[in-house]
C-alpha positions in Angstrom: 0.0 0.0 0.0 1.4 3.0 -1.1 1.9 6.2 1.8 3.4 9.5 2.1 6.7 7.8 2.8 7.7 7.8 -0.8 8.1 10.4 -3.8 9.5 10.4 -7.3 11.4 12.7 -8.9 12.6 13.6 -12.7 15.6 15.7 -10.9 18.5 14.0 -11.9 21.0 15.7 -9.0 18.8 13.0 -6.5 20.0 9.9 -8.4 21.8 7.4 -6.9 24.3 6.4 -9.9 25.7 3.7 -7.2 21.9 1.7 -6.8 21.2 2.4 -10.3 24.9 0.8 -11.3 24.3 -1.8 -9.1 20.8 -2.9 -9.7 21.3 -2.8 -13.7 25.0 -4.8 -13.6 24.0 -7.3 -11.0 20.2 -7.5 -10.6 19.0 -7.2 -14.2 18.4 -9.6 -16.9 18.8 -7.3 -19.4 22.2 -5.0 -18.4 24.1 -7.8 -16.4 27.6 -6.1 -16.2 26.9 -3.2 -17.8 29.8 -0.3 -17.2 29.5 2.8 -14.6 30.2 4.7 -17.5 27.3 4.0 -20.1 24.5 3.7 -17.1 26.2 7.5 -16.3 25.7 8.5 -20.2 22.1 7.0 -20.2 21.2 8.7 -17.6 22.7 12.4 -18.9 20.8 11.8 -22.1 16.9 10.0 -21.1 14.4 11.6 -19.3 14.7 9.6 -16.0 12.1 9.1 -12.8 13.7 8.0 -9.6 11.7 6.3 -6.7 12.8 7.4 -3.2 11.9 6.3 0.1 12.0 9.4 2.7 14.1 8.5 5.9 14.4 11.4 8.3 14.3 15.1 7.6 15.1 15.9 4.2 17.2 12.3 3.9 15.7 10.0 1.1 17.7 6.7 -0.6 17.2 5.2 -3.8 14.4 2.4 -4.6 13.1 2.5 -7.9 13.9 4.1 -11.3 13.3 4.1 -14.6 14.1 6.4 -17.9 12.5 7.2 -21.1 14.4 7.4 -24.5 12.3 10.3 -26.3 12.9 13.3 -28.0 9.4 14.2 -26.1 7.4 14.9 -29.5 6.6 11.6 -30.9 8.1 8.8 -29.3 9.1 7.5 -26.1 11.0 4.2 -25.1 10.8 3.0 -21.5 13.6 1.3 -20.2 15.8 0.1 -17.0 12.5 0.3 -15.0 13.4 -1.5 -11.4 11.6 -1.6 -8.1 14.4 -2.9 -5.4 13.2 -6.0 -4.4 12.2 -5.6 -0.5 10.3 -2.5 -1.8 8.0 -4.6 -4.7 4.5 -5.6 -3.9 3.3 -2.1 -2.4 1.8 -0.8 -5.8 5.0 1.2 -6.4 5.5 0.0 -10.0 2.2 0.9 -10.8 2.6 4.5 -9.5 5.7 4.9 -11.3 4.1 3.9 -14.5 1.1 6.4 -13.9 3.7 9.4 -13.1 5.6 8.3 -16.3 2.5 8.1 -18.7 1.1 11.1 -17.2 4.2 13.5 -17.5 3.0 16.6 -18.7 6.5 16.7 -21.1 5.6 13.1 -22.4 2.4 14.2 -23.8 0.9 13.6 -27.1 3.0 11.2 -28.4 2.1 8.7 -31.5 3.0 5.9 -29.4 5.3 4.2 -26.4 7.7 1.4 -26.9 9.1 -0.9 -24.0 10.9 -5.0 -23.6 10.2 -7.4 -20.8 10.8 -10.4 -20.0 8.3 -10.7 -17.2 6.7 -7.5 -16.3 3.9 -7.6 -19.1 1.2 -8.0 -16.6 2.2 -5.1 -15.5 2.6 -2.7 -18.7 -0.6 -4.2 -19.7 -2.8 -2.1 -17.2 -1.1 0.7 -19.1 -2.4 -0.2 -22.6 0.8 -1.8 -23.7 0.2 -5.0 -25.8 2.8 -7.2 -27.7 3.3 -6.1 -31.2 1.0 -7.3 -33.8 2.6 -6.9 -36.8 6.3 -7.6 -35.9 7.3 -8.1 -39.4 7.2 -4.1 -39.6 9.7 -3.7 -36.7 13.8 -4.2 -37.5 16.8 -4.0 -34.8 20.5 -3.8 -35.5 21.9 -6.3 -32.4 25.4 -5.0 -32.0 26.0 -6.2 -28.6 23.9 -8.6 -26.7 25.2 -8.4 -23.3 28.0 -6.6 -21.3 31.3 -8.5 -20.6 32.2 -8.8 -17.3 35.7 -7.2 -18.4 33.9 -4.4 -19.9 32.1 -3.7 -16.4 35.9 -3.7 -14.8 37.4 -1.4 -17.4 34.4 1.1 -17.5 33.0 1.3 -14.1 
C-alpha cells in the first residue's frame, strides 16, 4: 500500500548512480555487467524518474527508477525500469508507470515502446500490448550483453 513515505522525482541531482549501477549490472536480466560509465551516459541523455523512500528530515535513498528514451514529440521508449526487491509488492511500479504516462512533457505522443521479459502483466494495465505486426519492426543487435571485463574497465 502506497503512503506519504515515498516520492519520485525527474531531478536528476537526487539519483543514486551507485543503486542504479548496481541494480542494472547485477540484478538485471537485461544490463548484467553493464559499465558505470554507459548507465552515467544513459542517464545524462533520457528523461529519468527515480523512486525514493523518505528516511528522516530531508534524507531520502534510492528504490526504484526508470528512464525514457524520447525526444518528447513523438516517441518515447521505457527502459531500465526497477523496483528494489524488498520494496516490490506495495503498488509502487504501478505509481511509477502512472507518473511516467502522465508527465505533462511526455504528452501527445504517436506511441510508447518498451521490452520485458516478465513485467507484461504489469505494462498491460497501461495499454501496452505485444506487437501485432512484428514483421514491420527491425533492430540492429550490436551487442547482446555486457562482458564482465567491460564492467571492470568502465566502471
Amino acid at each position: 500500500m502506497l503512503s506519504n513515505d515515498f516520492v519520485i522525482s525527474t531531478d536528476k541531482s537526487k539519483i543514486d548512480i551507485t543503486v542504479v549501477h548496481d541494480y542494472l549490472s547485477k540484478e538485471s536480466y537485461w544490463a548484467k555487467n553493464i559499465s558505470l560509465s554507459i548507465v552515467q551516459k544513459a542517464i545524462e541523455n533520457s528523461f529519468c524518474f527515480g523512486l525514493y523512500k523518505k528516511q528522516e528530515v530531508n534524507k531520502i535513498i534510492q528504490i526504484g527508477f526508470a528512464r525514457v528514451i524520447t525526444d518528447k514529440a513523438t516517441f518515447g521508449y521505457l527502459a531500465d525500469v526497477f523496483i528494489l526487491e524488498e520494496y516490490r509488492g506495495r503498488g509502487l511500479s504501478k505509481w511509477l508507470m502512472q507518473e511516467i504516462l502522465n508527465h505533462p512533457e511526455l504528452q501527445g505522443f504517436r506511441g510508447w515502446m518498451l521490452g520485458t521479459k516478465d513485467a507484461h502483466g504489469l505494462y498491460a494495465q497501461f495499454g501496452f500490448k505485444l506487437l501485432e505486426n512484428t514483421g514491420r519492426i527491425m533492430r540492429l543487435s550490436l551487442l547482446d550483453a555486457y562482458s564482465e571485463i567491460s564492467s571492470q574497465v568502465n566502471g
